[in-house]
C-alpha positions in Angstrom: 0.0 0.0 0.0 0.9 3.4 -0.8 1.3 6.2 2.2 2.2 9.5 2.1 2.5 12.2 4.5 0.5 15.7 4.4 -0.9 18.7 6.3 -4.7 18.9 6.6 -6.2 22.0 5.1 -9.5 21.8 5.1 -12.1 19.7 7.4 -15.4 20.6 6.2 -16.6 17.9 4.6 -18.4 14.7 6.6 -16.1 12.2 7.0 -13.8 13.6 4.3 -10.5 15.8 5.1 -8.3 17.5 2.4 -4.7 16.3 2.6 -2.1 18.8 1.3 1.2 16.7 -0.2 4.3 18.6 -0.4 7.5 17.0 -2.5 10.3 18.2 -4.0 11.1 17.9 -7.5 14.8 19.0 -9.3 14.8 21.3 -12.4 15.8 19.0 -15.0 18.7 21.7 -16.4 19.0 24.1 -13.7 19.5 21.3 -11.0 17.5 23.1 -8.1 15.1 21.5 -6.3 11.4 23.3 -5.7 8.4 22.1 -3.8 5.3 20.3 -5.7 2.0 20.0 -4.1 -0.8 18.1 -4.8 -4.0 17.4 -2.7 -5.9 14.5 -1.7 -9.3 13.6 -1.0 -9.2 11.0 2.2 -11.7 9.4 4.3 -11.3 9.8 7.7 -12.3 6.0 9.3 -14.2 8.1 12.6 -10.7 9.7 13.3 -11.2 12.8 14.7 -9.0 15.3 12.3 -8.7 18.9 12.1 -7.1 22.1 10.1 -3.5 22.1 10.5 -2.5 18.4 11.7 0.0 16.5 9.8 -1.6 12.8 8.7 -0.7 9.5 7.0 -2.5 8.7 4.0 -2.8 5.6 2.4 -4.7 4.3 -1.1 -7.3 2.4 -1.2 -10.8 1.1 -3.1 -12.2 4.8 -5.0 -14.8 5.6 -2.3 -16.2 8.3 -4.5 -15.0 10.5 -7.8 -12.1 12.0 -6.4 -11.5 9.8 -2.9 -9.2 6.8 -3.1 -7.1 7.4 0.4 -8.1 6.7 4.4 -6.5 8.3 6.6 -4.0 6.0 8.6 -3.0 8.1 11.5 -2.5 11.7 13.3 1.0 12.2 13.3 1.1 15.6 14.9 -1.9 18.0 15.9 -2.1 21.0 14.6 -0.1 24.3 16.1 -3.7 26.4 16.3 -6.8 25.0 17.3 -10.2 27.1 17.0 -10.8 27.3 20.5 -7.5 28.9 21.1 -7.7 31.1 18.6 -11.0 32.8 19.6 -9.3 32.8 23.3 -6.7 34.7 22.0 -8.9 37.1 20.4 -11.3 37.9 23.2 -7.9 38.5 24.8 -6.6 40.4 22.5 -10.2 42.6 21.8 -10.2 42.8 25.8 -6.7 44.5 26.2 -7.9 46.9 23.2 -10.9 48.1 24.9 -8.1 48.5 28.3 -6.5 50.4 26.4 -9.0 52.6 25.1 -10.4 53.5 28.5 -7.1 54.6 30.0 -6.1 56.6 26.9 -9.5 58.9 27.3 
């Protein structure tokens, strides 16, 4: 079985994530290598996934048009995750109305 290793960029879907595949290819004359990417459809088995974690992919039967990979495993969660993020603004739009007030 194929695998391949990619970032999550989108979650949306039910029971489908979008995997983001980075490789690096060399110029054929110029010899310097650049980054390819390529997304993948993948099914997610009931494995709770989200925006930003890095997965392994693997091929299998086409599930649908465009599906053809599971996912395997979570190798890493993602750096940001929602809830911090709207922490960190209601933080952030807290110290700004501070702010504000001590500056009238």
């Amino acid at each position: 079985m194929r695998t391949k290793k990619g970032t999550v960029t989108s979650a949306k879907m039910q029971n489908t994530v979008t995997v983001s595949v980075t490789r690096y290819v060399t110029h054929p004359i110029y010899k310097k290598r650049f980054p390819v990417s390529k997304k993948f459809l993948a099914d997610t088995n009931g494995i709770s996934v989200s925006e930003g974690d890095m997965v392994l992919i693997g091929e299998c039967r086409p599930l649908s048009k465009r599906k053809h990979c599971q996912v395997i495993e979570v190798l890493a969660a993602g750096l940001a995750k929602q809830e911090s993020l709207e922490e960190e603004l209601a933080a952030a739009s807290g110290k700004e109305k501070d702010l504000s007030s001590t500056a009238s």
